[in-house]
KELOTI-347773 format. One line per field, with one value per residue (C-alpha): x, z, y. Coordinates in steps of 0.5 Angstrom, whole numbers, plus 500, padded with zeros to 3 digits. Each point is the difference from the previous one (the first is absolute). Example, Ala and Ser with C-alpha at 12.3 -4.5 7.8 and 13.67 -1.06 7.14 Angstrom:
<pts>
x = [525 502]
z = [516 498]
y = [491 507]
</pts>
This chain:
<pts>
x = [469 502 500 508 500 497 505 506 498 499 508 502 497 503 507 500 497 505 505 498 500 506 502 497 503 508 498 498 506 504 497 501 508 501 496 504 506 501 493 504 506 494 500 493 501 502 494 494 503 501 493 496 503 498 494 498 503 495 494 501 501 493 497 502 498 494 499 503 496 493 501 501 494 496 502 498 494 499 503 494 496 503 498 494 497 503 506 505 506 497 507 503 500 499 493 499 503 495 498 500 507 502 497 504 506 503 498 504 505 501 498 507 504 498 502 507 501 498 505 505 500 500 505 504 499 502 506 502 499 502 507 502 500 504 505 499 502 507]
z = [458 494 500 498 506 504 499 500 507 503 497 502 508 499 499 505 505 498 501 507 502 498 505 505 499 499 506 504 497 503 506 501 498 505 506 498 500 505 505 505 499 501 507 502 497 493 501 502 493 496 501 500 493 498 503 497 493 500 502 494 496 503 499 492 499 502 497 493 500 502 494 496 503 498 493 500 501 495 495 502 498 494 497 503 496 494 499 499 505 499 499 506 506 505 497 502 506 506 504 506 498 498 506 504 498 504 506 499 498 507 503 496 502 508 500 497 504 507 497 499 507 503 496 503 506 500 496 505 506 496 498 507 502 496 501 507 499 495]
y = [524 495 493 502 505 495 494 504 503 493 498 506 500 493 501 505 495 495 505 501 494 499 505 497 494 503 504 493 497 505 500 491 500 506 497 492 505 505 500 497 505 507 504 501 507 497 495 505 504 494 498 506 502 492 503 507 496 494 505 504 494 497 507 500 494 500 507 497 493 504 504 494 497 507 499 492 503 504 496 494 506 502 493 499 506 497 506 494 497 493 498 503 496 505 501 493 499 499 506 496 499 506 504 496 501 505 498 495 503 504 493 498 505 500 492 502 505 497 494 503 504 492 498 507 498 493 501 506 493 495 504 503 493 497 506 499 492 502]
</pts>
């Protein structure tokens, strides 16, 4: 592969990444707005559908992040190689970058993406009470 080639990828794996997580991030948003606005309003039924598609979704995501950042991580590796052995990207950070850092990443990222995902059923829950309240209390 190229110097070209390499870079090239590393955007391209990048953008990807970034488009992913910002699918991530509407699908988390959604599911805040939702759980502030109608948590409290759900049957069991409509509850136990609505978590468990939240669910599925944010297992999928976790997986595809994990995938797509390992690749980026794999590619970090390759690109530290390249330069070494004096083929160029001295001027890419991604072939200066640590590899403590990098092999790190997408641990990181799925350690992100659980958090989310368990803060975002908390917050469910606490509105889901905190709203039957206040409409039992009206």
């Amino acid at each position: 592969m190229t110097e070209y080639e390499m870079a090239d990828l590393f955007d391209s794996l990048y953008a990807t990444a970034f488009t992913m997580s910002s699918i991530s991030m509407t699908l988390v948003s959604g599911f805040l707005v939702a759980s502030f606005v109608a948590a409290h309003r759900l049957s069991r039924t409509m509850t136990g559908l609505a978590l468990g598609i939240y669910t599925w979704m944010t297992f999928l995501m976790i997986n595809a992040s994990y995938r797509q950042f390992s690749i980026i991580s794999g590619l970090y590796s390759k690109m530290r190689d390249f330069n070494t052995s004096g083929k160029g990207l001295e001027w890419h950070t991604g072939a200066l970058s640590p590899a403590a850092t990098t092999d790190a990443i997408p641990y990181a990222i799925s350690a992100f993406g659980v958090i989310v995902f368990v803060a975002t059923i908390y917050f469910f829950f606490h509105c889901r009470r905190v709203n039957t309240k206040a409409d039992a209390g009206a």
